[in-house]
N, C-alpha and C positions, 0 to 999 in steps of 0.2 A: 740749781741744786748741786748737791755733792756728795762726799761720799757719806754723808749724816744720812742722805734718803736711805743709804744701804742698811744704816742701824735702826732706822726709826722703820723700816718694813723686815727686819729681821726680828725688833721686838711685838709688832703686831703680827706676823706669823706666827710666832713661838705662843704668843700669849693666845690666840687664836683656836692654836693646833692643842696647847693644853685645856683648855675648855671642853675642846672637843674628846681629846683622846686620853688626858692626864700628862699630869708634869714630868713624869718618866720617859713617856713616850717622846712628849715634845724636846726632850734635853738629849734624846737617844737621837734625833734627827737634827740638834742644833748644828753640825760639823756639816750636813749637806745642803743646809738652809744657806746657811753663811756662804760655800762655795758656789752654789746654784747664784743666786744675787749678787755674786763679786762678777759671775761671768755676764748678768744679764747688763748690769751696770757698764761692764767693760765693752758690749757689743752697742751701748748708745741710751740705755735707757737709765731716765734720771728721776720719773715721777715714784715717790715713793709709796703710791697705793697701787699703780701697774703693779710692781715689783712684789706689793706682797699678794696679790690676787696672782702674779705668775708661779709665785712659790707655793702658796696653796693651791694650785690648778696641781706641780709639780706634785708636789706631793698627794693630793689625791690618786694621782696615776702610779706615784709608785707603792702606795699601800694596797693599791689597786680594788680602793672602797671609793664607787664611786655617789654614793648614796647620803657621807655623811658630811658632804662640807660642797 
């Protein structure tokens, strides 16, 4: 894989996270989505449904709701 896993679990987070929370919300956190996944990407990981279950794990802890995702 390559850096496509990065955008194709960047667009199923976002689309994911707006289902859940609204499309404000999800665009309010697209800038940490995007940096979180560059770095996971960068430490070795390439599958890109790890990637978006790491960034919705992330992001569950930083909204710190862990009830709805």
């Amino acid at each position: 894989m390559s850096d496509n896993a990065v955008a194709i679990a960047i667009r199923k987070v976002l689309e994911t996270y707006a289902l859940i929370h609204g499309d404000d919300r999800a665009d309010a956190h697209r800038e940490c989505v995007v940096d979180y996944l560059n770095q996971r990407f960068a430490a070795g990981e390439s599958d890109n449904t790890r990637l978006a279950v790491a960034a919705l794990t992330f992001l569950r802890e930083k909204d710190g709701d862990a009830s709805k995702l």
